[in-house]
C-alpha positions, 0 to 999 in steps of 0.5 A: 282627499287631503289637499297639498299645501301650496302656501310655502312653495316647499315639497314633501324632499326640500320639507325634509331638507330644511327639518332637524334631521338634517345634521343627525343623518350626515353624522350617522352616515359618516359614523357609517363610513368609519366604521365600515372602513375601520372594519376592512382595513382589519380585514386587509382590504383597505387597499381594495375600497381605494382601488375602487373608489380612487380612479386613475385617470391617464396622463395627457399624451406627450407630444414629442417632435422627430428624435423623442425631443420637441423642436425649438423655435427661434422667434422674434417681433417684427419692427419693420411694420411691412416696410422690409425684410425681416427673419421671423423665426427659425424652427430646429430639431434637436432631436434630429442633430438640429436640423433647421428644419424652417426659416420664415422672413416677413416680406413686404406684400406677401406676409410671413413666408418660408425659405426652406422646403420643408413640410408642415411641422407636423408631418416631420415625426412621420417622415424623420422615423429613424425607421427603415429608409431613415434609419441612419437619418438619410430622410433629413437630407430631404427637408429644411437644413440638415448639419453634416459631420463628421463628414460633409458631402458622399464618402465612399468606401468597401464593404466592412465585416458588419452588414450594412457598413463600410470602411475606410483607411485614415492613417493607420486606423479603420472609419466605419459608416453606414452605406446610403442604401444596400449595396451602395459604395457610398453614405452621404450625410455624415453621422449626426442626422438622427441623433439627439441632443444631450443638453439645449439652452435658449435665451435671448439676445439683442433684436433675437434668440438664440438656442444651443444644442450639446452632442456627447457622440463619443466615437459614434458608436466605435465607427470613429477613432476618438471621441468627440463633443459637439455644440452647434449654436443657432442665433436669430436676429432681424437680418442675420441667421449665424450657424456655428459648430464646435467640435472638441476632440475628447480622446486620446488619439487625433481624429479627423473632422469635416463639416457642412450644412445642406440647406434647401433654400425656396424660390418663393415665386416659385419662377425658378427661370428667373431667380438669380445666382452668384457663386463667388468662384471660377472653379469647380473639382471635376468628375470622373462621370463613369465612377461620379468621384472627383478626380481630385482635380479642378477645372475653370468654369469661366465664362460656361453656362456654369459661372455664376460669378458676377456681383449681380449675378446670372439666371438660372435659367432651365439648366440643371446643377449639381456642382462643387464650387472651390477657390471661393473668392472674397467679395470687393468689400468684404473678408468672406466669400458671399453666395446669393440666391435672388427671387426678383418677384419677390424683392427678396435676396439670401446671401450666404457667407462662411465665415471661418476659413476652413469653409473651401467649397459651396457645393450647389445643387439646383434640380431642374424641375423643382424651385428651389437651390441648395448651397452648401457651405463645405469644410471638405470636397466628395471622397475625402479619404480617396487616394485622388487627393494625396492627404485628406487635408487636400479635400479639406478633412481637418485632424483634431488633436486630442484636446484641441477643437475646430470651429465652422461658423456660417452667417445667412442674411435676407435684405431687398434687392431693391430698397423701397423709398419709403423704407431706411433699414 
């Protein structure tokens, strides 16, 4: 037997690899693939190789948040270095008539927490559907901030030709809107909950961010009189959110317009016996218990389990609350109204001040058994177009004439309530 030679280290391939026939092979078989190509594309079958050789890879999936549209978060750094209050960021849903689907605050000895209950972002696409029960939007008003127009609060009315509709009179026109549930007399929420944004812009500002979102409803689907542009801006700063609406009528006839925000504001201890209230009023709209409308009537509440007018508050206690608060009072110090929620545990305090005038009401709801408060700054009361009131303007619907706008604008501020010595803000 011959024996193989070990000298170069090289085998019978890489020998071959390194001879002179190297480069005449690689000419010949692209000769080869030329020609075979040149061939099939007389044939007609040029496009066949390519469907072959060419594979389609698919595109990554596109994730999309509630509405087909990508929430927008606000952000910004924390100065305070752990020593105060400060807004971290504030989560929106453009595609769900931007709801403020999160706000978080950097609170001293507990880190970043949230002060909206709402669940993980993303849960949301499986709760906000727009399907079945969320069709008309109505699961919004379970989550986070839900912005409430061209309506605020319950709207009653009779059953419309269309299924699923209701009616009412305004002037001499018929408003169309769909019912809470089948059968029901009542919607809630307003028309905007499960729409999308037809334009967004973000940048940013001083010691924030701010975003905002452009809605081209027209009539909302001919259930409205005239059309209407809506622009809702959020800006975010280390002590302040503002919130902001713009409606402007676009058409030809006058149109009636309401405006509120349902917020669903934690008590982060979860203590909701202990947190604090105040609600700068002494007066709330009564209600007829039999029917749950108002009566177009106000009674006082001073010095009832339901005042919650002191500066510094009143607990809340075990009692339940469900309440629409008017004649707001301004403060001693100041031109606006102010609502506060505190969670002493916490060291924490949200204060809510409307600031347009247009902002009548605070309906506050606080269930029993959950540890969390809403505070909604309102334009209008329950039933605006019900003949307890008179006028709509009574319950603080306001007629937007063609070309004109309305404007409702909100502020929330966090801040200690009680500031650390080590701390200046």
């Amino acid at each position: 037997m011959k024996p193989t030679r070990q000298s170069d280290g090289l085998t019978g391939g890489s020998h071959f690899s390194t001879s002179g026939w190297v480069t005449p092979t690689l000419v010949a078989l692209v000769c080869v693939g030329i020609l075979s190509a040149a061939y099939q594309r007389g044939h007609g079958n040029l496009h066949r190789m390519k469907t072959i050789v060419n594979i389609d890879v698919p595109p990554p999936p596109v994730t999309l948040g509630p509405g087909g549209q990508d929430p927008i978060q606000l952000t910004r750094s924390v100065t305070t270095i752990g020593k105060g209050l400060e807004f971290v960021s504030a989560t929106l849903l453009p595609g769900r008539g931007m709801n403020v689907f999160q706000i978080t605050a950097m609170v001293p000895g507990h880190g970043e927490v949230p002060l909206l209950v709402s669940p993980a972002i993303s849960d949301a696409p499986n709760i906000l559907t727009g399907k079945e029960d969320d069709a008309n939007g109505s699961a919004s008003l379970t989550l986070g901030g839900a912005l409430l127009l061209p309506w605020a609060q319950h709207l009653y009315g009779t059953q419309a030709p269309t299924p699923g509709l209701l009616q009412t009179a305004w002037q001499d026109k018929l408003l169309y809107f769909p019912a809470a549930e089948e059968g029901s007399t009542k919607s809630t929420g307003g028309l905007l909950l499960n729409r999308a944004a037809d334009s967004i812009k973000s940048d940013v500002i001083p010691d924030g961010q701010y975003v905002e979102a452009v809605f081209h409803p027209g009539n909302f689907n001919n259930e409205w009189p005239s059309t209407v542009d809506v622009s809702i801006r959020a800006e975010l700063t280390a002590h302040a959110l503002d919130m902001t609406v713009t409606a402007k009528n676009t058409g030809q006839t006058a149109v009636p317009f309401g405006t509120g925000w349902h917020p669903l504001f934690a008590i982060p201890s979860g203590r909701r016996a202990d947190a604090e209230l105040t609600i700068p009023s002494l007066k709330v709209f009564e209600v007829n218990h039999r029917t749950g409308r108002p009566t177009g009537k106000t009674v006082s509440i001073e010095n009832t389990a339901l005042d919650f007018s002191r500066a510094h508050g009143a607990k809340l206690g075990t009692s339940a609350l469900d309440e629409t608060y008017t004649n707001l009072q301004m403060g001693l110090l100041s031109s606006e109204p102010r609502a506060e929620l505190r969670d002493p545990s916490y060291n924490l305090s949200l204060r809510l001040i409307p600031l347009t005038s247009n902002i009548t009401s605070l309906h506050v709801v606080a269930p029993q058994d959950k540890p969390w408060v809403s505070i909604e700054p309102n334009t209008n009361a329950d039933d605006p177009f019900g003949q307890e009131w008179g006028q709509p303007e009574d319950a603080g619907m306001v007629t937007i004439a063609p070309g004109a706008t309305m404007q409702w604008k909100v502020r929330l501020e966090i801040k200690a309530i009680t500031t650390p010595d080590n701390y200046l803000p």
